[in-house]
Every structure is written in structure tokens, then in C-alpha cells.
C-alpha positions in Angstrom: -20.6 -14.0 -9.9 -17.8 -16.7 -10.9 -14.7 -16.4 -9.2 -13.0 -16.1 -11.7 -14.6 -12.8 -13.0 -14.4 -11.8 -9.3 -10.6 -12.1 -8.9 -10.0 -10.7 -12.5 -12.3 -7.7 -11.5 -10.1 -7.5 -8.1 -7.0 -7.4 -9.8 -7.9 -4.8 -12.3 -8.8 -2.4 -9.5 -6.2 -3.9 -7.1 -5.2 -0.1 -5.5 -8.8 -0.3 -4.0 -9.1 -3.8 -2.7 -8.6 -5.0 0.5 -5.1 -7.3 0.5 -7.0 -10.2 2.3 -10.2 -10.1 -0.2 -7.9 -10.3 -3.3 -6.0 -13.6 -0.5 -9.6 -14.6 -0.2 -10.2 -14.7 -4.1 -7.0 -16.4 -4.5 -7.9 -19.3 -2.6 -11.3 -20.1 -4.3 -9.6 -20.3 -7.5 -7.9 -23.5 -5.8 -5.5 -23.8 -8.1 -3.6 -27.0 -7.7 -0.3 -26.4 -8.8 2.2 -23.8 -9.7 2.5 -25.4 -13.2 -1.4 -24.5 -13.6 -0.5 -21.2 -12.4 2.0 -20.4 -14.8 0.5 -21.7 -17.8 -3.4 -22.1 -16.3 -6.3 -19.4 -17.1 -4.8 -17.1 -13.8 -1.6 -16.2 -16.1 -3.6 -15.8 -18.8 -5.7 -13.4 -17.2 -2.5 -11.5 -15.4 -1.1 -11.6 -18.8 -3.5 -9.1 -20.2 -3.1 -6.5 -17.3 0.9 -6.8 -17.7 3.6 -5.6 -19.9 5.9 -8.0 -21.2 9.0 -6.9 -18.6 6.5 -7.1 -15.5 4.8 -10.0 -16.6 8.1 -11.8 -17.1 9.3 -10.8 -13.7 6.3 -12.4 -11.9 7.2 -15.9 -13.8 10.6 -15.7 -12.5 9.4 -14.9 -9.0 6.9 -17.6 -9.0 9.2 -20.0 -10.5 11.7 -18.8 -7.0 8.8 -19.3 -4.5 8.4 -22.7 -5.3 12.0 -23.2 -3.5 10.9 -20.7 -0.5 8.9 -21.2 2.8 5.4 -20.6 3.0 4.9 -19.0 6.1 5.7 -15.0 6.9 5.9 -13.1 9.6 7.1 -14.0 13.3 4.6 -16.3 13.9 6.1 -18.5 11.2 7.7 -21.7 10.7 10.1 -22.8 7.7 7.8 -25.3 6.2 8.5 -25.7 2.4 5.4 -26.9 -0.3 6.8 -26.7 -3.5 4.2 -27.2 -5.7 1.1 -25.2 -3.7 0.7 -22.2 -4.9 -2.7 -22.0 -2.3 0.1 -22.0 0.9 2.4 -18.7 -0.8 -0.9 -16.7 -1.4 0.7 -13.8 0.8 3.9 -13.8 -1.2 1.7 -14.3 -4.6 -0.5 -11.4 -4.3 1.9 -9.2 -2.7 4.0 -9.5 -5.8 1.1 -9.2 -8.4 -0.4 -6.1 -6.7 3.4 -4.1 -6.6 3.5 -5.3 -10.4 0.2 -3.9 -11.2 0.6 -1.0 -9.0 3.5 0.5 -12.1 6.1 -0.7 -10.0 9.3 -1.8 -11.4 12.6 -3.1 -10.7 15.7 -0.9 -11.6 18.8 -2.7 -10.2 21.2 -0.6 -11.9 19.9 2.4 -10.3 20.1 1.1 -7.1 23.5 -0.1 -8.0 24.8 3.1 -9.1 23.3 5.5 -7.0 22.8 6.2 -3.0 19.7 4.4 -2.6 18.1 4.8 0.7 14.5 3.5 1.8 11.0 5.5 1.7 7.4 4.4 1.8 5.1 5.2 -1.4 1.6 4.3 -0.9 2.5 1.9 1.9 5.3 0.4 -0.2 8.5 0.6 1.4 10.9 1.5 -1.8 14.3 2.2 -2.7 14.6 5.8 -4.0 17.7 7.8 -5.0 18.6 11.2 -4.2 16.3 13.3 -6.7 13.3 10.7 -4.8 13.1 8.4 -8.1 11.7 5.1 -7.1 14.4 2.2 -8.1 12.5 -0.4 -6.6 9.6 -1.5 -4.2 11.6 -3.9 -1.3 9.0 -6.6 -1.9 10.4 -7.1 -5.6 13.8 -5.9 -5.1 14.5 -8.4 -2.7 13.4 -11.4 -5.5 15.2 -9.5 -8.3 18.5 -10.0 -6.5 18.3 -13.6 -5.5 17.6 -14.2 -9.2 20.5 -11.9 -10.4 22.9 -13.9 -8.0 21.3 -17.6 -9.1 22.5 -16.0 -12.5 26.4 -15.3 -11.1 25.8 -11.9 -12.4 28.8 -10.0 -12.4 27.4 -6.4 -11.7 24.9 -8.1 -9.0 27.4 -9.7 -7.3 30.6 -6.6 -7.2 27.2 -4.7 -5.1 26.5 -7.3 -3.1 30.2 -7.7 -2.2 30.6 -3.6 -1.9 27.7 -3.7 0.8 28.9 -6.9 2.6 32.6 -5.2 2.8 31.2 -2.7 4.9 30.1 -5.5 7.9 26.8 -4.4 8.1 27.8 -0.6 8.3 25.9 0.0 4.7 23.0 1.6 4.5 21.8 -1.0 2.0 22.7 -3.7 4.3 19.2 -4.6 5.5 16.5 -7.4 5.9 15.5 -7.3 2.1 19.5 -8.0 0.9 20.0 -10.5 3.8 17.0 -12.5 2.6 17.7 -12.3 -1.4 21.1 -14.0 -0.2 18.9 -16.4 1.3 16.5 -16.7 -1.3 19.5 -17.9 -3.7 21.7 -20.8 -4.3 24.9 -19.0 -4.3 27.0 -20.3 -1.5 30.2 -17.5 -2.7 27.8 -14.9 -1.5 27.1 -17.0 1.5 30.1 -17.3 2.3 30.2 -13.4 2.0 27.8 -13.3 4.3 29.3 -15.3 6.5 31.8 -13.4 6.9 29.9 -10.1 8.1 28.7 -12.6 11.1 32.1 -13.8 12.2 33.5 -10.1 11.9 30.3 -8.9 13.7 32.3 -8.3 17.0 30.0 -6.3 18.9 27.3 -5.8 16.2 24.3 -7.9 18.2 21.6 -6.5 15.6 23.8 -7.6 12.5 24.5 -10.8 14.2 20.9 -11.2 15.0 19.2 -9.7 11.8 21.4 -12.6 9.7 20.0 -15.5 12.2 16.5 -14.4 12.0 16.3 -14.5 8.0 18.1 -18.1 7.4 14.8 -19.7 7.8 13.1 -17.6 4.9 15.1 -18.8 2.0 15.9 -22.1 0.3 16.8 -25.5 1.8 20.7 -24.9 0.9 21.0 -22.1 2.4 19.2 -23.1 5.9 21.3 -26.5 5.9 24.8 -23.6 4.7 23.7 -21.0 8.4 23.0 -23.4 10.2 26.0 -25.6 10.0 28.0 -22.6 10.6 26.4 -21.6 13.6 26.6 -25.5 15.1 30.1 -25.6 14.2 31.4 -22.3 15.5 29.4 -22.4 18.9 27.4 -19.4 17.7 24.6 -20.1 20.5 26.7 -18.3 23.1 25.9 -14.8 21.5 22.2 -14.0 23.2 21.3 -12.4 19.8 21.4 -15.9 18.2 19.8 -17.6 20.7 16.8 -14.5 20.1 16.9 -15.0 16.7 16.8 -18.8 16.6 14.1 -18.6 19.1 12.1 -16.5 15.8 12.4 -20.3 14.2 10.6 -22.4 16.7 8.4 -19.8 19.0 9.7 -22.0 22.3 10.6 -19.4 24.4 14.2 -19.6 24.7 16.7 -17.3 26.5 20.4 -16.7 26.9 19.9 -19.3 29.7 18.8 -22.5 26.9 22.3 -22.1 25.3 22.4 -26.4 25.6 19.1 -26.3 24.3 19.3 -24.4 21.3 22.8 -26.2 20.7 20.6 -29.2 20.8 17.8 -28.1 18.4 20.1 -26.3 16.1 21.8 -30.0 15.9 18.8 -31.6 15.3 17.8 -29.3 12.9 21.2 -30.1 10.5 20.7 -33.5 11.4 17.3 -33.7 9.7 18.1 -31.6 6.6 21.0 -33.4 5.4 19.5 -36.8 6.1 15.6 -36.4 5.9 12.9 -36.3 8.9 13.7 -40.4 8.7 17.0 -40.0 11.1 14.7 -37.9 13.9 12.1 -40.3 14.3 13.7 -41.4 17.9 13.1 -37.7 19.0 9.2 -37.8 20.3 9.1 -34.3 21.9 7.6 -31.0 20.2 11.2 -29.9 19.6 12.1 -33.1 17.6 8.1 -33.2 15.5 8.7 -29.2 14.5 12.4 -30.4 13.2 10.8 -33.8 11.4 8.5 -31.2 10.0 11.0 -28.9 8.9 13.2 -31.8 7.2 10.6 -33.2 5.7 9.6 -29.3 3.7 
């Protein structure tokens, strides 16, 4: 059968496929760029299988991936493609399959109300109390990096109301942290910010905030990381953890110089490009060329 009848026969009974064969589909389809995904034959196709409102969130997502690393999970490594859609397949169809799953994205609930998390169908979502789904995490997360590209007012008074609390909100979690990320609004990283310094003896907020600055976009990684170089942040063992989530070397609260070191190099490289680590010809100094270089 043509692939393309295959992926659009996949998608239209997405609740019953397998994630990685709709991954699998995705690939063959080999589309070369996110400007053929957005106006190509795919969007075409998800076009017809989406209202208007969904259909013009999964633009705007796509359109805020291209700024994102590839690569999820622990195993992963903040390398940046911007225009392969092939390499954010995970993030791609994870989006598409909430969208056609009915889901959508109700900030102002979640604003307004008490949200706290459940799963629905293996979702993890943001109800309130009556159980009303506001929002899966995995859109929720996008929907508020956008809302704070946009300065939104609303967007930013609940992002400030949760960040007030230092990490004592119950919608202070990994999905907020990583919309901050996800944006280009240094205010709210400043915000953020913050909630580390004041983290006194809060090791998991300290440590939950280092883990997620390699998942958003390159201002934001060169932003966290300069603060933890310049404020000797590596002496808290939940950095050095949480750095460690970066690179997969191993380190410990022993490797303080170490991560000092890499953390350097790191800065180094994104503000002046992979060219000014050349001299470094260890694994350490090729995974931060690498990095630099997106």
C-alpha cells in the first residue's frame, strides 16, 4: 500500500495504533523539511481530520520545535536540527495523536481553577476539581511557551503566581519548568531564576530546574547556564546530578572541577560557535562542539 494511504489510515484510527508504527510511518514519508510539513501533502492530510482551533495549534507547535532539541528522554543530548522534521518524530506524533485524540488546551481553566494532574487514557492531564480535563501536559506545556513568546499578560501573572511560591505550587512541575524553557522570554527566566537561588534546601527544585535547561531553545541554555557558571552552582550535588542528565559521563559530587569545567566549555561554545572548542580533543570538548554547533 503507499505510505501515504498507510500513515493517513494510521492517523485516522490513531487510539488503536501502536506509537512507534505511526514513528515508523512518519519516517517513510521522509519529508525533508518542516516548510514541506507545514504546507506539504502531510498538513493537508491532518488538515481534514482537524478542526480549525486544533489544527491551528499543531502549526504553532511545529513552528516552536524547529527551535527545540531533538532528543527526549535521559538518554538524550541537546542537539538542535532546525529544519528536520524526521529527527522531532517523537515530539511530532505525540502532538498529533493528543490533537486527534479530542484533546484540547484550556489555559484559562487551568489559570483560574485548582488544577492538579491525572492520567486519562495514558495521558497525564490537568483536570479541575469537578475532574474536567483543562489540558493534556504534552500540549499544555507548548501552549504556555507560546503564550509567554507572546508577553501575554494573563500567561505571565500565572506563571509569576506559581514561581512566587519557590517551587511550593502544586503547578510548579516539569511541564511549566520546560514551557519557560521552551520560550524566549528571559523576564520569566529571570523568574525562574529566582526560585533556584531562593531554593535553600529544596535539592529536587534545584535539581528539576537543571535537568530541563537542555530541553528548550538556544537562549535559554546559553541564559541557565551562565547563571550556574557565574554563581558556583556546581557545589550543590543536585546540580552536579542534574548536569550529569546532559552529558551521561558519570559525574558525582566528587567532579565539582569537572563539571565547572564542562559547564564552562559549554557557555564558551554557545556564545561563540563550536569554532572556539576546536583545541579541546577529548569526548567532553566533541559532545560540547556538538552541542554549539545545534
Amino acid at each position: 500500500m503507499d505510505k501515504w494511504l498507510v500513515m493517513e489510515e494510521q492517523l485516522r484510527d490513531s487510539e488503536n495504533v501502536q506509537y512507534y508504527e505511526l514513528e515508523i510511518s512518519f519516517r517513510k514519508l521522509e519529508i525533508e523539511s518542516f516548510d514541506e510539513l507545514l504546507t506539504g501533502r502531510f498538513s493537508k492530510m491532518l488538515e481534514g481530520m482537524l478542526d480549525k482551533a486544533r489544527f491551528t495549534i499543531w502549526q504553532q507547535i511545529m513552528q516552536l520545535l524547529q527551535k527545540l532539541p531533538y532528543q527526549k528522554g535521559h538518554m538524550r543530548r541537546s542537539f538542535r536540527a532546525p529544519n528536520n522534521p524526521m529527527l522531532h518524530n517523537h515530539a511530532i506524533i505525540e502532538v498529533i495523536r493528543l490533537l486527534l485524540a479530542g484533546y484540547a488546551v484550556n489555559m484559562k481553566g487551568i489559570y483560574e481553577s485548582t488544577a492538579r494532574m491525572t492520567y486519562d487514557n495514558g495521558a497525564k492531564c490537568y483536570v479541575n476539581a469537578d475532574n474536567e480535563i483543562l489540558a493534556p501536559a504534552g500540549l499544555y506545556k507548548y501552549a504556555l511557551a507560546l503564550l509567554l513568546d507572546e508577553e501575554d499578560e494573563e500567561t505571565i501573572a500565572f506563571v509569576e503566581d506559581v514561581l512566587w511560591k519557590n517551587g511550593a505550587h502544586l503547578l510548579f512541575d516539569y511541564a511549566l519548568i520546560q514551557a519557560i524553557m521552551m520560550s524566549e522570554n528571559e523576564e520569566v527566566y529571570k523568574l525562574l531564576a529566582n526560585v533556584f537561588k531562593a531554593a535553600q534546601n529544596q535539592e529536587g527544585v534545584r535539581q528539576a530546574i537543571v535537568e530541563n535547561i537542555d530541553s528548550g531553545t538556544f537562549k535559554a541554555q546559553c541564559f541557565f547556564t551562565k547563571l550556574l557558571v557565574e554563581n558556583d552552582f556546581v557545589r550543590f550535588s543536585s546540580v552536579i546530578r542534574a548536569v550529569d542528565v546532559w552529558f551521561g559521563f558519570g559525574y558525582e559530587a566528587k567532579d565539582k572541577k569537572k563539571v565547572q569545567h564542562i559547564l564552562e566549555l559549554v557557555l564558551k561554545g554557545l556564545k561563540e560557535g563550536e569554532e572556539a572548542l576546536l583545541e579541546s580533543d577529548n569526548a567532553q570538548g566533541s559532545v560540547c562542539r556538538t552541542m554549539a554547533d545545534g
